[in-house]
N, C-alpha and C positions, 0 to 999 in steps of 0.2 A: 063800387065795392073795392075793397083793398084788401089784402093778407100778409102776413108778417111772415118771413121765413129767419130762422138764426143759427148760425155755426157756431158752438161754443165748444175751444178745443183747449189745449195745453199752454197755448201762447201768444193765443190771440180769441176774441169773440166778433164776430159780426151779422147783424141786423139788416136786411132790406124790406122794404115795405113795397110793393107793387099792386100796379092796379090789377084790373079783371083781364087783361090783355098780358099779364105778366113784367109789364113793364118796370122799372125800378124810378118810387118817386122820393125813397127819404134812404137813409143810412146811418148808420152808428157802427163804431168800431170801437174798441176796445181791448185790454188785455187778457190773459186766460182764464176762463171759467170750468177748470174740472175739481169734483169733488173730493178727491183722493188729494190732490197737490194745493186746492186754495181752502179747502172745508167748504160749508154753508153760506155762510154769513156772505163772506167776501164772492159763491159765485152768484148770490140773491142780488149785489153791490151790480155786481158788473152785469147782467141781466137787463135788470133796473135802467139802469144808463144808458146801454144802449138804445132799450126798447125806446127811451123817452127820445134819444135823438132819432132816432126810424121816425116816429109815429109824429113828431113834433108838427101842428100843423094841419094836421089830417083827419080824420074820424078815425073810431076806434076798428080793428081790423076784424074784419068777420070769420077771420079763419089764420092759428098759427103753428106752424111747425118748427121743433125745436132741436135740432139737433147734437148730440153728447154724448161721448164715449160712457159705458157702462152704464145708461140708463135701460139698456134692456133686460140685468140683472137687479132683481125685485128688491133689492134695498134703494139702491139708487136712485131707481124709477120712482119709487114714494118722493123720496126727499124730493126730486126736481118738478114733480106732480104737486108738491105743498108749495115750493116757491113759486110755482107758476099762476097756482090758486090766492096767494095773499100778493102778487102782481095785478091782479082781477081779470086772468082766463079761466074761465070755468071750462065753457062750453067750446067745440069745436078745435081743441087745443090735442094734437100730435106729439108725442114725445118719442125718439128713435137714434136708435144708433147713428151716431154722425160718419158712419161710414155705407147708409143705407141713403144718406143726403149726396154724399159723392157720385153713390151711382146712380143716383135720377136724375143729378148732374150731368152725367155725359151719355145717358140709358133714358130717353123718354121713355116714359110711364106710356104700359099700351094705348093704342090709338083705340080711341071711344071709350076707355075703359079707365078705372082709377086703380088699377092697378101693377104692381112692378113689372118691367121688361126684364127675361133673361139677360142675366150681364154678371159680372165680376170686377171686382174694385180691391187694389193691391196697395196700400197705404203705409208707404213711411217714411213719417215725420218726424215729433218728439218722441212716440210710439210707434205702434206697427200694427197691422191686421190685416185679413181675408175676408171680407163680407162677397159672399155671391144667394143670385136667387135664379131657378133653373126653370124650365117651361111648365113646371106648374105650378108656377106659384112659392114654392116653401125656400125658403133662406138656412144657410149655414156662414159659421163664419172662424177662422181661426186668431189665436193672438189676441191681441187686445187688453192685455190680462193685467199688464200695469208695469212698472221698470223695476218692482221688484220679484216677478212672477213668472215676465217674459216678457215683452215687446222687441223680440228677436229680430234684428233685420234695421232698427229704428236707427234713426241718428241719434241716441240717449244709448242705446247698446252700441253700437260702435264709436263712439266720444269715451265710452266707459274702458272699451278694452284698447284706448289709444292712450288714456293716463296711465292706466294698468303699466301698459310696454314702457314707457316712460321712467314710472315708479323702479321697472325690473332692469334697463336701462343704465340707471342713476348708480342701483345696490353692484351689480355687476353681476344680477339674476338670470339676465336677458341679455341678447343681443343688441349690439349697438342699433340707432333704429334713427333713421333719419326724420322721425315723428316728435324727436326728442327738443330740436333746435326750433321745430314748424309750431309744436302743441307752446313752449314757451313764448314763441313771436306770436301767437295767435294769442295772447293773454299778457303782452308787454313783460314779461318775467326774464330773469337773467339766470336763474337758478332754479333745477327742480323743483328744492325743499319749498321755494315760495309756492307750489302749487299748492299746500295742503291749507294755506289758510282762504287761498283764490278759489277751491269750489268747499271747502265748508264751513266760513266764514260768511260768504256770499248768500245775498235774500236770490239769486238768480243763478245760481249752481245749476240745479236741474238743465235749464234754460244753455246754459254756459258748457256745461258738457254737450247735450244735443248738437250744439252748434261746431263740434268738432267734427263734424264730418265731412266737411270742404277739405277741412286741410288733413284728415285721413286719405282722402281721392286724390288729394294733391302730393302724397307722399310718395302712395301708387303707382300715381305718374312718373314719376320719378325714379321707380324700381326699384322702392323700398322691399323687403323681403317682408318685413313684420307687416306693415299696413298693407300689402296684397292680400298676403293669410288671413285679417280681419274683413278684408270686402268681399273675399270669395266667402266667408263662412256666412256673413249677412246676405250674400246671393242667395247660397244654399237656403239659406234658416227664409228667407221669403218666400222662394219659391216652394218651401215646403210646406208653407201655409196657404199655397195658393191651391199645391196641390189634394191636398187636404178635402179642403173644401170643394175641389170637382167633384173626388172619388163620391162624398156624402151623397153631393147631389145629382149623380150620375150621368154631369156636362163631359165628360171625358171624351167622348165619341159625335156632341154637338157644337153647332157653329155657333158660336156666342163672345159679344164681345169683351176684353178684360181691359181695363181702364186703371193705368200708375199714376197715382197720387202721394202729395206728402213733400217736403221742402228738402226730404233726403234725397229722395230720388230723382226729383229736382234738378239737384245741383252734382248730383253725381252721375255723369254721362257713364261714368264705365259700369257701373250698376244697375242701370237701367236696361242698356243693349245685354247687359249679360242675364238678366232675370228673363227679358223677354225671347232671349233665343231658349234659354231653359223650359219657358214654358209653352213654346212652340213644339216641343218634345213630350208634355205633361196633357195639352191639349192641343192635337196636332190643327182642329179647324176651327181655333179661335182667331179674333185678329184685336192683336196686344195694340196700345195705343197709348199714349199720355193724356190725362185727363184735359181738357180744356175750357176753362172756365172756372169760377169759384163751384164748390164741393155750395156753399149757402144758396145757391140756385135751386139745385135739387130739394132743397127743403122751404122755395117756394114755392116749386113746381108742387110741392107736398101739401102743402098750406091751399094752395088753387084749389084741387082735388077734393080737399076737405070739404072748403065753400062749399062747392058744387053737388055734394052729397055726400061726401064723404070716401074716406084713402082706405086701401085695404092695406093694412100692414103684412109685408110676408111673415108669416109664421116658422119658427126655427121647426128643420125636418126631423132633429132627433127628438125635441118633445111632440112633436106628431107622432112619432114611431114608435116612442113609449107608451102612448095612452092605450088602454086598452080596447080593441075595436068593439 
């Protein structure tokens, strides 16, 4: 037996195929497959690809989970539900938050049981989010909402508010900002004004701003005044969707683990220890940790589960607490 698990995020997709032991026997990687930033077409393309170099080789996989941001609101979930159906998964096929693949990622799924462990998973990357699921089962989650709604805390929010400074920088809007000389050497430019054709000109703008969050933390470091004010408000803005999401699910007062993900957080050490002592404060007997391993594990682990009888998806607690009892 074999199961497919798949990470399809913002700026990259990846595919493992593993045996009934979990093991990883095929792979395919690929570029971003979200439906907000590529459409349909193009993430049915990259799907497709991957899946064939996974599977290349192998029988076809008896169980697949698929991991992506905003499939768990009911437009999205159709479309990714159709391209998965005209890939030929009908049956046994998982579709979920790719922030619910994170935390089975470093949160085994209960012991004897196909269902989620109590955990939390703090995510940011090109976006941002809060997905937790508390001892009984039901999941909340904050963020996620997209870069023009919110992905607070993200390296696409804080890339945004470092050309910003820059722009205000240039006019003599703003303070001088040592962000100015770093965001131009980060993009080979010699002049502000070239910025405006380098992210909206660009097929990889998106991509291109996200990626300014190195050298926001490297401004930081340096004692910029401007790029400290933007790390601590992306501290703030994460930990508030960390916090968020205890309150819901009433983890506040239990011992449970929160797990940092994401290429932002990553790479930014002073954002990291800063979020994590904030929410040593928000949940005094968690224990904060960086995630270790790919986030596409947890959505094999997902896929296994399936096989085997079947994954219980947590259910969000505020439409539990809507319906009528």
């Amino acid at each position: 037996m074999h199961v497919l698990g798949i990470d399809a995020g913002g700026t990259k997709t990846t595919a493992l195929l593993a045996d009934a032991d979990g093991r990883v026997v095929g792979e395919g990687r690929a570029g971003g497959a979200n439906l907000q930033a590529h459409g349909e077409l193009e993430v049915e393309k990259v799907l497709h690809h991957v899946i064939d170099l996974a599977v290349e080789g192998h029988p076809a996989p008896a169980a697949v989970c698929l991991g992506l941001a905003g499939v768990d609101r009911e437009g999205d979930g159709e479309v990714i539900r159709g391209i998965m159906r005209r890939l030929g998964f009908r049956a046994h096929t998982v579709i979920v938050n790719d922030a619910l693949i994170a935390l089975v990622a470093g949160v085994p799924l209960r012991e004897g049981s196909s269902e989620v462990s109590q955990g939390l998973v703090l995510i940011s990357g090109t976006g941002s989010i809060a997905y937790g699921v508390n001892q009984h089962g039901l999941a909340a989650r904050a963020g996620g909402w997209g870069t023009s709604l919110g992905d607070e805390g993200s390296g696409y929010w804080i890339g945004r508010r470092a050309l910003k400074a820059v722009a205000r920088d240039a006019d003599g809007r703003g303070p001088h900002t040592r962000l100015t000389p770093l965001v131009l050497a980060h993009f080979s430019l010699s002049r502000p004004e070239q910025l405006v054709s380098e992210i909206y000109d660009q097929a990889q703008g998106k991509r291109a701003i996200a990626s300014l969050g190195a050298t926001v933390e490297q401004a930081r470091a340096e004692g910029d005044i401007v790029a400290t004010e933007i790390m601590r408000q992306a501290a703030d803005e994460l930990t508030l969707a960390a916090a968020s999401v205890i309150a819901r699910l009433d983890m506040r007062g239990e011992q449970f683990p929160i797990l940092l993900s994401g290429g932002m957080i990553r790479s930014a050490h002073w954002l990291a220890a800063e979020v994590t002592a904030r929410l040593a404060e928000v949940a005094p007997r968690s224990v904060v940790s960086a995630l270790d391993g790919e986030p596409v594990l947890g959505a094999v682990r997902l896929a296994l589960a399936e096989a085997r009888g079947g994954v219980r998806v947590p259910p969000y607690v505020d439409a539990v607490r809507a319906t009528p009892q």
